[in-house]
Backbone as CSV, one residue per row, in Angstrom:
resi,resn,N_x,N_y,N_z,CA_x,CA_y,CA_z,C_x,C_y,C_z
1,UNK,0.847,-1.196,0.000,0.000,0.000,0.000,0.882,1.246,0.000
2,UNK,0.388,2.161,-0.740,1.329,3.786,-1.078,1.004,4.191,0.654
3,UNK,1.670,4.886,0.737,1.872,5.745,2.232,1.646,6.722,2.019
4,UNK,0.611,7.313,2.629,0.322,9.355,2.421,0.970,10.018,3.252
5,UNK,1.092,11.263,3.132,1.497,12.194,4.525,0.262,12.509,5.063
6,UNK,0.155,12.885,6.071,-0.967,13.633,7.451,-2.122,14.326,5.904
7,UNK,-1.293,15.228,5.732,-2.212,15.786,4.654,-2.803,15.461,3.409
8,UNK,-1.924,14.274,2.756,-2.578,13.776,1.634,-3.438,12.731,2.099
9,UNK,-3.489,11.909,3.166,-4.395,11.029,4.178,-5.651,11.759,4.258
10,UNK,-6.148,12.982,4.944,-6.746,13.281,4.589,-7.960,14.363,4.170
11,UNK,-6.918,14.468,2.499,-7.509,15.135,1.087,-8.308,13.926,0.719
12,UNK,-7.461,12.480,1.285,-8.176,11.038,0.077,-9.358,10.586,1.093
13,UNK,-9.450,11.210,2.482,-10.726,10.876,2.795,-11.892,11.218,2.866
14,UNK,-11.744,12.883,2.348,-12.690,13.570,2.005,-13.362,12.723,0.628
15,UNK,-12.375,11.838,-0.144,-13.026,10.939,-0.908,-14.510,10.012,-1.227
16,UNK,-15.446,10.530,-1.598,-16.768,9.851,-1.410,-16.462,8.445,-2.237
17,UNK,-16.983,6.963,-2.074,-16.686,5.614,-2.173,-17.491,5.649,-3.267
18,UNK,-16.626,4.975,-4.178,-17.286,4.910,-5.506,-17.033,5.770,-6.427
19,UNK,-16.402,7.176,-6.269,-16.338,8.372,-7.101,-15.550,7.506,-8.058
20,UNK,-15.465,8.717,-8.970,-14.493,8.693,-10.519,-13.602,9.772,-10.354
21,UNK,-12.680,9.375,-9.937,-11.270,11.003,-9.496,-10.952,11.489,-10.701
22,UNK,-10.899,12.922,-10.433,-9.959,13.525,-11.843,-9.362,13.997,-10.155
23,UNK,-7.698,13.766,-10.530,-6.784,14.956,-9.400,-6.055,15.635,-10.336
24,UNK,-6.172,17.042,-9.930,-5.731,17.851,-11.036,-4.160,18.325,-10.042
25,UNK,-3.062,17.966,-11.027,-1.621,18.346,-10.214,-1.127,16.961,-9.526
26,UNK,-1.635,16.159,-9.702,-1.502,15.100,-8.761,0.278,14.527,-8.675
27,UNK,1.326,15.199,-9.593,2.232,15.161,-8.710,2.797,13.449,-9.490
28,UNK,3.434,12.614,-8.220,3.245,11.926,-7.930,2.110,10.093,-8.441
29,UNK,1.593,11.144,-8.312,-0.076,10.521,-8.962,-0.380,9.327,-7.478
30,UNK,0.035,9.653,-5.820,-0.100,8.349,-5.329,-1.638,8.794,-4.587
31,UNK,-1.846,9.565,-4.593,-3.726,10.102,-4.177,-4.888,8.849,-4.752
32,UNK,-4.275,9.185,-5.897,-5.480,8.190,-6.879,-4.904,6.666,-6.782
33,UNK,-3.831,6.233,-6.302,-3.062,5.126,-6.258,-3.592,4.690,-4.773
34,UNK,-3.380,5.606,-4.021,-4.062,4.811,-2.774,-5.377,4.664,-2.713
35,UNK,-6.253,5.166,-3.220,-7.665,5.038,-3.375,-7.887,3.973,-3.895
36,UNK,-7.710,3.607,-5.138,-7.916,2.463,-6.311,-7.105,1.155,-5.331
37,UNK,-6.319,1.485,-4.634,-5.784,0.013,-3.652,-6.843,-0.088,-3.080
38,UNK,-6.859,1.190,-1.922,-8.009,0.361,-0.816,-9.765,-0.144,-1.213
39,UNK,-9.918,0.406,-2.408,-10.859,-0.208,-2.725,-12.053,1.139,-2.795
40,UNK,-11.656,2.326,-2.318,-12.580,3.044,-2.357,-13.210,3.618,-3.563
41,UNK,-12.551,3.765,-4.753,-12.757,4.332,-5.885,-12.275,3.417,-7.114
42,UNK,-12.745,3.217,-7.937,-12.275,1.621,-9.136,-11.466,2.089,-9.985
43,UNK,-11.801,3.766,-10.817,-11.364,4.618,-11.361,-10.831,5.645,-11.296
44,UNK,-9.598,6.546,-11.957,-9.304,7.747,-11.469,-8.692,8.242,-12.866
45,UNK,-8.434,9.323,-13.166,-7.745,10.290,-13.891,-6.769,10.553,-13.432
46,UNK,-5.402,10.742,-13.557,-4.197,11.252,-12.853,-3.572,12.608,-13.861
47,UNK,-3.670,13.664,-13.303,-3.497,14.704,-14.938,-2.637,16.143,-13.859
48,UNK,-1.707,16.569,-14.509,-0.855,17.326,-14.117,-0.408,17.971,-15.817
49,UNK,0.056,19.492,-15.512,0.193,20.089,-16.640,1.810,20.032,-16.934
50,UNK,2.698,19.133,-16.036,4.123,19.439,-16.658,4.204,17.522,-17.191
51,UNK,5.293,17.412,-17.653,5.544,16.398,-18.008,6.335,15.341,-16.984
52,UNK,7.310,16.291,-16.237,8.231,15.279,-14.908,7.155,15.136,-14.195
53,UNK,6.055,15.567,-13.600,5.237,14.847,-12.597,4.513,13.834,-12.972
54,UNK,3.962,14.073,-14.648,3.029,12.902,-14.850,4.167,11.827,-15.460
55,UNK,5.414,11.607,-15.627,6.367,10.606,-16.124,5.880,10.152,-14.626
56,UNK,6.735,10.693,-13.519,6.612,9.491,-12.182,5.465,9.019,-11.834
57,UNK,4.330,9.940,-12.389,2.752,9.332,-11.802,2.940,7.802,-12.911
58,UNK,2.877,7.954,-13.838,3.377,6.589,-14.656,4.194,5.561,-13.837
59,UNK,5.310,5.654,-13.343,6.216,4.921,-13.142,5.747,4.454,-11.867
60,UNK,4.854,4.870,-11.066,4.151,4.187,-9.803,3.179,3.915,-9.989
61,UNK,2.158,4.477,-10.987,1.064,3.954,-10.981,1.423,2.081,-11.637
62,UNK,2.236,2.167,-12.953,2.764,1.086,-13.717,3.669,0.101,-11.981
63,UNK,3.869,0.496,-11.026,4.739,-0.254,-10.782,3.619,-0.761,-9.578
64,UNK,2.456,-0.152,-9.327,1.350,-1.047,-8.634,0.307,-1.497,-9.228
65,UNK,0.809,-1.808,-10.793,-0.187,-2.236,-11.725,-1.648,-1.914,-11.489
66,UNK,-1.862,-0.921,-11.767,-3.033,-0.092,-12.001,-2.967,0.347,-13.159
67,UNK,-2.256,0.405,-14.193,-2.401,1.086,-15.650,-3.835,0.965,-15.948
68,UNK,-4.501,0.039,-16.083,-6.228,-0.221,-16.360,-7.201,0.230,-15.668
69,UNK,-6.561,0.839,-14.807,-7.474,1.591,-13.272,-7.724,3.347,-13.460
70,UNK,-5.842,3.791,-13.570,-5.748,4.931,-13.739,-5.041,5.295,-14.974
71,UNK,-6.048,6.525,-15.909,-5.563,7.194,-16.529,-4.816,8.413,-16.522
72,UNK,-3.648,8.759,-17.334,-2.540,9.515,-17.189,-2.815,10.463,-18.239
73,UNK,-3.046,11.910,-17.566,-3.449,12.839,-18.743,-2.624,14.037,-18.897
74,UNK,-1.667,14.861,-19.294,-1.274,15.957,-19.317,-2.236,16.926,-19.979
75,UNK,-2.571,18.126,-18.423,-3.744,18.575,-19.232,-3.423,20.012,-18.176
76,UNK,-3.679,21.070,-18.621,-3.986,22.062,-17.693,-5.094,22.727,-17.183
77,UNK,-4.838,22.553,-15.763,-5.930,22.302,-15.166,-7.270,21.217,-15.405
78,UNK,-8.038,21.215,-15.566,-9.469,20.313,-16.276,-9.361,20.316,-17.678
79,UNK,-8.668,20.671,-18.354,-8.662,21.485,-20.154,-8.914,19.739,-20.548
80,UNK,-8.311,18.898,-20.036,-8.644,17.235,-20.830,-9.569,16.760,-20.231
81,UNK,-10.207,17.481,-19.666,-11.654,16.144,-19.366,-12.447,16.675,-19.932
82,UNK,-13.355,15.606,-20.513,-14.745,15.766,-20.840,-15.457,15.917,-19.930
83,UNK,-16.949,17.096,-19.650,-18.073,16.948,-18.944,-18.396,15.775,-18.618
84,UNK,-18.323,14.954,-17.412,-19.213,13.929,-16.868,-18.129,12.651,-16.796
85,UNK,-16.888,13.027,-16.918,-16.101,11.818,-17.044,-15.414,11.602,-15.731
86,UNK,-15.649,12.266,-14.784,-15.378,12.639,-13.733,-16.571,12.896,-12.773
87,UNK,-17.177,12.504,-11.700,-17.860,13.124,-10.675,-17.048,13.835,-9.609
88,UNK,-15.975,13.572,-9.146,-15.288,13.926,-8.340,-13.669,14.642,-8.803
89,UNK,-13.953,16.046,-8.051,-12.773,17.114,-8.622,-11.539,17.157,-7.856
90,UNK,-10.723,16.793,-7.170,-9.628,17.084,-6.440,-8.087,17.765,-6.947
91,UNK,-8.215,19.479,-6.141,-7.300,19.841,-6.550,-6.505,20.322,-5.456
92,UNK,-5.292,20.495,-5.356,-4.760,20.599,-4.115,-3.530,20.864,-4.346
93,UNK,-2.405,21.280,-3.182,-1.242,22.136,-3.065,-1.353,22.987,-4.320
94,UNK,-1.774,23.984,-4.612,-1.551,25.164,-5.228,-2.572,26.156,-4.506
95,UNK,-1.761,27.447,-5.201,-2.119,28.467,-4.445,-3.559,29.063,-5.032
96,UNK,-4.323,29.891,-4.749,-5.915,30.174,-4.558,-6.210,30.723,-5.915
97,UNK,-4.972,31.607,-6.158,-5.366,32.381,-7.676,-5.403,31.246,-8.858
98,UNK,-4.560,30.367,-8.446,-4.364,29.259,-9.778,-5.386,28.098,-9.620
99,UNK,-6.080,28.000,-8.184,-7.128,27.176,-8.309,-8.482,27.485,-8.853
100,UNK,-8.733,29.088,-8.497,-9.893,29.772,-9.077,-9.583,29.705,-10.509
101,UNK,-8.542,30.073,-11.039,-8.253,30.029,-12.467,-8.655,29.002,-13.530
102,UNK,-8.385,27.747,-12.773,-8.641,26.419,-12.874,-10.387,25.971,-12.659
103,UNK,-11.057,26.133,-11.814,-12.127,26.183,-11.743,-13.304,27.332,-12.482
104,UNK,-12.671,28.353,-12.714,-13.205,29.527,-13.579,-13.184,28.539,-15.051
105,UNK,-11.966,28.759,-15.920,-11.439,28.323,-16.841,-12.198,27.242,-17.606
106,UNK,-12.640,25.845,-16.795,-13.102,24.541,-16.549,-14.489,24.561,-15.949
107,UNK,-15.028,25.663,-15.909,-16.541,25.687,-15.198,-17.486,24.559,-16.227
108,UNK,-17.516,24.504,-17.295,-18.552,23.275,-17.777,-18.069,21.970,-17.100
109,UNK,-16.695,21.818,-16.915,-16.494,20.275,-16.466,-16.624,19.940,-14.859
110,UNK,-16.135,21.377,-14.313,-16.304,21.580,-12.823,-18.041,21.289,-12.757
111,UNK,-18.665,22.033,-13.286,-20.427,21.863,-13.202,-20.649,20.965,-13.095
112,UNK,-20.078,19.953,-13.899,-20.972,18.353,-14.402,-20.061,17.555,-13.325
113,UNK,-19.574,17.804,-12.331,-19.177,17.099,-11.566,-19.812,16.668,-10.635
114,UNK,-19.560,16.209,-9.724,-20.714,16.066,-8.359,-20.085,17.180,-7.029
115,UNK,-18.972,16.406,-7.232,-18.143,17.107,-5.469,-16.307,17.502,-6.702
116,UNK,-16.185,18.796,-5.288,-14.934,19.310,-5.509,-14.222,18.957,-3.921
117,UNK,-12.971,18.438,-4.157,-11.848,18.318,-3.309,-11.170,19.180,-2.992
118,UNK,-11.022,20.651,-2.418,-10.341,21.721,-2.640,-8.932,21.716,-1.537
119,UNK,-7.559,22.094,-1.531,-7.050,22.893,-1.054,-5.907,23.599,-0.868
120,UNK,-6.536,24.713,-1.084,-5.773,26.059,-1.384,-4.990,26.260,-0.734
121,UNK,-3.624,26.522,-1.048,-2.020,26.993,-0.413,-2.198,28.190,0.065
122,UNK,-3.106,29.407,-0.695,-3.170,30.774,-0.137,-4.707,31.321,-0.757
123,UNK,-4.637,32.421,-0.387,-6.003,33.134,-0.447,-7.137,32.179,-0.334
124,UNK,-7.678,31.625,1.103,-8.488,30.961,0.735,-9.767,31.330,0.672
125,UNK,-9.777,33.053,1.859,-11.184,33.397,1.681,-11.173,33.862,0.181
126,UNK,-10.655,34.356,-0.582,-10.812,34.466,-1.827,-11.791,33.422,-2.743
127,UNK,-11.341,31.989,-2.477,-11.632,30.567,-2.668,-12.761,30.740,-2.773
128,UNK,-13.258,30.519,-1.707,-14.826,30.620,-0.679,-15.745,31.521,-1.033
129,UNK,-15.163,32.630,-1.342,-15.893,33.734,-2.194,-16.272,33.437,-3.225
130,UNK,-15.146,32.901,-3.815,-16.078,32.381,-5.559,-16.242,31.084,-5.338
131,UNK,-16.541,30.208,-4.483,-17.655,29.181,-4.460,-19.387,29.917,-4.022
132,UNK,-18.954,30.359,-3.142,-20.335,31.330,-2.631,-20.932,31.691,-3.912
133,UNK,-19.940,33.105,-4.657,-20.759,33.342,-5.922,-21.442,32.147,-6.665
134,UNK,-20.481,31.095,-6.716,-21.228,30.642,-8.076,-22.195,29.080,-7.625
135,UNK,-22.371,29.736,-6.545,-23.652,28.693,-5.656,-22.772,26.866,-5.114
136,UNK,-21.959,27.025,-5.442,-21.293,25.570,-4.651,-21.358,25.584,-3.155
137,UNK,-21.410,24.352,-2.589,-22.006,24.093,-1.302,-20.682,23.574,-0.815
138,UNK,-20.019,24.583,0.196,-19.308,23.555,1.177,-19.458,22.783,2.357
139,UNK,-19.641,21.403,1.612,-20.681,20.443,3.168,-19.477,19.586,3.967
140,UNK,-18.056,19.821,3.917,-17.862,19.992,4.544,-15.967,20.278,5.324
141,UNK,-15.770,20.170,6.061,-13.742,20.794,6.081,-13.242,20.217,7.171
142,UNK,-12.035,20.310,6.696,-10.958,19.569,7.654,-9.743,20.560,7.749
143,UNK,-8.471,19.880,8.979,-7.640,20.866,8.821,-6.035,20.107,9.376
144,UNK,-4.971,20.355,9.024,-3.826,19.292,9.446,-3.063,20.530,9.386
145,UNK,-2.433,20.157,10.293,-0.472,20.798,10.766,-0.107,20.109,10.302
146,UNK,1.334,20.504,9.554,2.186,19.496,9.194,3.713,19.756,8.839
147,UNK,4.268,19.399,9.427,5.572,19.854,8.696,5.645,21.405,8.983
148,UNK,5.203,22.064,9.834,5.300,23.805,10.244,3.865,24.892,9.472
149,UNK,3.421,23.892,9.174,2.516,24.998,8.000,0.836,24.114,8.577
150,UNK,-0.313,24.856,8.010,-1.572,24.676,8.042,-1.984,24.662,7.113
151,UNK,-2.806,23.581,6.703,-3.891,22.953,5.372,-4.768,23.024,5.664
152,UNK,-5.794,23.646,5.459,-7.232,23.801,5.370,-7.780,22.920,4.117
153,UNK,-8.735,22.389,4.347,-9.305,21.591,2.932,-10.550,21.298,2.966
154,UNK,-11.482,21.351,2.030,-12.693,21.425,2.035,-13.239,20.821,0.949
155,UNK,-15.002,19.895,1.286,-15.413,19.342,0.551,-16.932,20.001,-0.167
156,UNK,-16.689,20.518,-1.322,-17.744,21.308,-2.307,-18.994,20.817,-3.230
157,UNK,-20.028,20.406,-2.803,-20.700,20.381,-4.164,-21.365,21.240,-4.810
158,UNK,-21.320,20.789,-6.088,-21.677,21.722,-6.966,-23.090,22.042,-7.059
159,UNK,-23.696,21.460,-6.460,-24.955,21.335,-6.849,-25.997,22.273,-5.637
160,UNK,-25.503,23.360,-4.786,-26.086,23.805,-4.247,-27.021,24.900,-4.231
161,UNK,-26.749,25.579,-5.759,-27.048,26.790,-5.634,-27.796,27.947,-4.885
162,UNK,-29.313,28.581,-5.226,-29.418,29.442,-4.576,-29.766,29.157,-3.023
163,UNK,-30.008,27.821,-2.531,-30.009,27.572,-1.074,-28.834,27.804,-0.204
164,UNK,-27.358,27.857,-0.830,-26.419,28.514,-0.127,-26.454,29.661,0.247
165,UNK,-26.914,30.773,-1.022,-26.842,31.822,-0.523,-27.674,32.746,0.382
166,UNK,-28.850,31.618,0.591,-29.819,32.206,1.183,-29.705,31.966,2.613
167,UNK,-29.006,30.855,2.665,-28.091,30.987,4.252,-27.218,31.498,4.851
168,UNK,-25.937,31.726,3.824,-25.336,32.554,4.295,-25.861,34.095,4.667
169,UNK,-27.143,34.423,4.207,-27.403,36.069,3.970,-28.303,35.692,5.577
170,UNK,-28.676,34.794,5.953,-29.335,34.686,7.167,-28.183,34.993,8.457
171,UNK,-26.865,34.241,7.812,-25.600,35.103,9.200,-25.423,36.287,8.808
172,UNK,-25.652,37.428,8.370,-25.138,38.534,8.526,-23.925,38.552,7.645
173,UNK,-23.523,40.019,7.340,-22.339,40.247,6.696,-21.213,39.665,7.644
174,UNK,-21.117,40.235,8.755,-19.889,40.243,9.249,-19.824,38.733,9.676
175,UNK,-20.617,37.960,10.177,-20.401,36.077,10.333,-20.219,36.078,9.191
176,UNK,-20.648,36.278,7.915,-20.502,35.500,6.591,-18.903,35.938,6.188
177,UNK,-18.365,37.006,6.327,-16.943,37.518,5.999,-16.289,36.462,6.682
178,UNK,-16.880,35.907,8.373,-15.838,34.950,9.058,-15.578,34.233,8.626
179,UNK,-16.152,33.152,8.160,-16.496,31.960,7.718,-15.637,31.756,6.066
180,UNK,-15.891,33.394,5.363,-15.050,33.113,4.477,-13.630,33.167,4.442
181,UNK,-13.497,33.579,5.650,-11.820,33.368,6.211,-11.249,32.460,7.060
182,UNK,-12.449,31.432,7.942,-12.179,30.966,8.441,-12.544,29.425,8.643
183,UNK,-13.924,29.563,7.933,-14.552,28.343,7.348,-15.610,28.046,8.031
184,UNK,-16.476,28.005,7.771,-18.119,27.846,8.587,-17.964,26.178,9.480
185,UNK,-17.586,25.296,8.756,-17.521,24.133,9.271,-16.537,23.693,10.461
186,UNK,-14.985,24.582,10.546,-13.616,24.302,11.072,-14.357,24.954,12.538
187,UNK,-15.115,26.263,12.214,-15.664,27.187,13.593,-16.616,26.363,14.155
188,UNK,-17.980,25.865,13.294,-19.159,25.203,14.129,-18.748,24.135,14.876
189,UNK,-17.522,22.987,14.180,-16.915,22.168,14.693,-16.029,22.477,15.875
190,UNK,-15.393,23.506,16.052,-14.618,23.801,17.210,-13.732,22.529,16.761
191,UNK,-12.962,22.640,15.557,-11.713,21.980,15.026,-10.879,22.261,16.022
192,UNK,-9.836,21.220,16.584,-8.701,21.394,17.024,-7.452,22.207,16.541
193,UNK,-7.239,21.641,15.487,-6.509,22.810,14.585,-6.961,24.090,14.158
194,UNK,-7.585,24.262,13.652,-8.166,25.733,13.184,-7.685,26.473,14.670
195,UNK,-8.562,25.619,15.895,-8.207,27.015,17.204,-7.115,26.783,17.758
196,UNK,-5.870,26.074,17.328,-4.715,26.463,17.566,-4.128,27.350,16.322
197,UNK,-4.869,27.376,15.128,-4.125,28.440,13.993,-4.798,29.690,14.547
198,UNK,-5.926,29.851,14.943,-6.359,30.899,15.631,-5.725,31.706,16.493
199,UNK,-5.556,30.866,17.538,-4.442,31.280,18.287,-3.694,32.224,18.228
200,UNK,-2.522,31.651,17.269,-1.740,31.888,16.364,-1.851,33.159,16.206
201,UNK,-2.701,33.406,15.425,-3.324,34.894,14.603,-3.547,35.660,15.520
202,UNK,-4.177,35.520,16.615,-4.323,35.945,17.251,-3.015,37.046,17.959
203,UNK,-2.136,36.412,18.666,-0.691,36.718,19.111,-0.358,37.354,17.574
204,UNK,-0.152,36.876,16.594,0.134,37.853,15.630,-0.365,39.618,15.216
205,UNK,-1.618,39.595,15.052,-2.041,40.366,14.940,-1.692,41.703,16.660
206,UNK,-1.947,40.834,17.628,-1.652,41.750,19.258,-0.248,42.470,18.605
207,UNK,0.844,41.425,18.558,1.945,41.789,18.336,2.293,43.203,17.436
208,UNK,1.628,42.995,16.104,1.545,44.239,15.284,0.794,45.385,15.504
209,UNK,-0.412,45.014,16.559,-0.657,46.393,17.134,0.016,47.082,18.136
210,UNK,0.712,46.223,18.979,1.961,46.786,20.020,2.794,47.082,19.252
211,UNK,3.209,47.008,18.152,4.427,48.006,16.949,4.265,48.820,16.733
212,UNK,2.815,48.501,16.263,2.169,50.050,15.050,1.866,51.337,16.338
213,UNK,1.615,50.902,17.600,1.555,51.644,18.670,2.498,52.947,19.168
214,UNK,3.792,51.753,18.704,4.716,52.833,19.175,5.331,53.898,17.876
215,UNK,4.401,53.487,17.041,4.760,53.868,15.798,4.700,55.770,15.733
216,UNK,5.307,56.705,14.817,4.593,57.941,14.582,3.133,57.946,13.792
217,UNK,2.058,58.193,14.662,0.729,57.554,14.055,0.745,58.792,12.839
218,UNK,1.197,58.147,11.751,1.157,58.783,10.143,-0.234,58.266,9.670
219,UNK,-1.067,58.873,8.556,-2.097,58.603,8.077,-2.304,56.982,7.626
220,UNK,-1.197,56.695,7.679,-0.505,55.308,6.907,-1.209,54.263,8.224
221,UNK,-0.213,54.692,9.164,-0.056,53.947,10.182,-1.358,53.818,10.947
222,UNK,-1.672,54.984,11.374,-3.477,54.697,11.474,-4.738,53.670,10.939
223,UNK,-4.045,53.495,9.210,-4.544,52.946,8.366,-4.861,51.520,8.590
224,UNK,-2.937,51.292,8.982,-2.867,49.758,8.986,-3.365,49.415,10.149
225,UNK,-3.662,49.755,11.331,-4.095,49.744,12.493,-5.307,49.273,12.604
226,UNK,-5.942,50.084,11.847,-7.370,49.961,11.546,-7.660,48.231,11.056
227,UNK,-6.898,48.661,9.832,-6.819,46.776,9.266,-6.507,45.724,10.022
228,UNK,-5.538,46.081,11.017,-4.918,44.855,11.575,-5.881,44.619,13.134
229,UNK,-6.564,45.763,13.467,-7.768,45.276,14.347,-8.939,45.103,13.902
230,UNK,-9.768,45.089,12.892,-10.684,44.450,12.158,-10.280,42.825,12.006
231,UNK,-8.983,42.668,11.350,-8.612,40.948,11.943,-8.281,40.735,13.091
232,UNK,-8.126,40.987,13.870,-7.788,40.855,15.011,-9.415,40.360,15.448
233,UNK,-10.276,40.976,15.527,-11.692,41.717,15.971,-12.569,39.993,14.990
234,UNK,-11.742,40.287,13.895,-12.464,38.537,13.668,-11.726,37.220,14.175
235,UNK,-10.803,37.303,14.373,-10.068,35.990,14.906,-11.111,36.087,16.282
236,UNK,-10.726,36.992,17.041,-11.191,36.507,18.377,-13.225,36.276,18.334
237,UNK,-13.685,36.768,17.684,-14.935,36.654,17.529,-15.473,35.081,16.866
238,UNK,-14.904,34.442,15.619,-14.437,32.983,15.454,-13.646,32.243,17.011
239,UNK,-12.961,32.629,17.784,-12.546,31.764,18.815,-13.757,31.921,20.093
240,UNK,-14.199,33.040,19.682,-15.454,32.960,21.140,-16.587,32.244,20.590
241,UNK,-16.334,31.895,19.030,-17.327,30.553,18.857,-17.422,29.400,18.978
242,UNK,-15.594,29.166,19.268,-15.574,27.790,19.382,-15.499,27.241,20.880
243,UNK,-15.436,28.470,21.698,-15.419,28.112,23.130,-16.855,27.043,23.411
């Protein structure tokens, strides 16, 4: 059996049993390799846009004889799948602008999917924002330390439309801004991780207002002040939810 790290463990369990994987970037290709072992998924797509990642996704997929299981696609982003050849989207380690890009770009094949695997290296309320817009449902998130850094990851379907937004408009602007920074599911859950990244932010943000404090309050400096206690003002408002 392939061995995951903390974090690719689980991206593959957000995995619904039975799906048809497209992993877009897959690297490696051992996501879709451990799935198709344990039995959870029969089929997968393995598709990355350079050529050295999808050679080794070959050379492991071929060396746990799965060639008949998983297909090997060089494609950017979704650009090689057909609508419907895929129910299940998983994209992961890249950063937020190149995943929206990817999901913008690929919206007919993203549509005809069932569920999206998401997670974003950076900007994730960005992410969240354009799932919101374009009515996808996040039902539901997870979160891993690993190696010094925090993964947030989340499970999307597509199929939610205007009933998302009619909930979110029931929390208010300022809960709905949280959530897109912090994740509606990581907060209701009172995730372990999330409220130690909280934390975190927390002491961060104090810290930069004890700087900017001693600062010459320039129009500037006022400015950032302002900004950096508005986050501040949401971290701790997300942690007095998870108390």
């Amino acid at each position: 059996m392939v061995k995951l790290s903390e974090r690719m463990l689980h991206l593959a369990d957000m995995v619904r049993q039975g799906a048809v994987l497209a992993d877009v970037g897959t690297d490696h290709g051992y996501i879709p390799i451990y799935l198709v072992e344990s039995g959870r998924i029969c089929r997968a797509f393995a598709m990355d846009i350079k050529e050295g990642p999808l050679g080794r996704a070959k050379e492991h997929i071929r060396a746990f004889g799965l060639d008949d299981y998983i297909t090997v696609r060089r494609s950017d982003g979704v650009a090689a799948l057909s609508p419907g050849e895929a129910d299940t989207i998983l994209i992961a380690g890249m950063g937020g602008d190149v995943m929206r890009h990817i999901l913008e770009d690929g919206e007919a094949v993203v549509a005809s999917s069932r569920e999206l695997i998401l997670q974003p290296q950076s900007k994730i309320r960005e992410v969240r924002k354009y799932l919101f817009k374009k009515g996808y449902e996040v039902a539901g998130e997870d979160m891993v330390y690993e190696e010094g850094k925090y993964y947030p990851m989340m499970r999307v379907l597509t199929c939610g439309g205007e009933a998302v937004r009619k909930r979110y408009a029931a929390y208010g602007e300022e809960k709905k801004q949280m959530f897109f920074c912090y994740g509606e599911f990581l907060i209701q859950e009172k995730h372990s991780v999330m409220r130690q990244f909280l934390k975190e932010q927390a002491g961060v943000y104090e810290g930069l207002l004890s700087r900017l404090d001693k600062m010459r309050q320039s129009d500037a400096a006022k400015c950032r002040r302002s900004e950096v206690l508005s986050k501040l003002h949401c971290v701790q408002r997300a942690l007095g939810l998870m108390e």
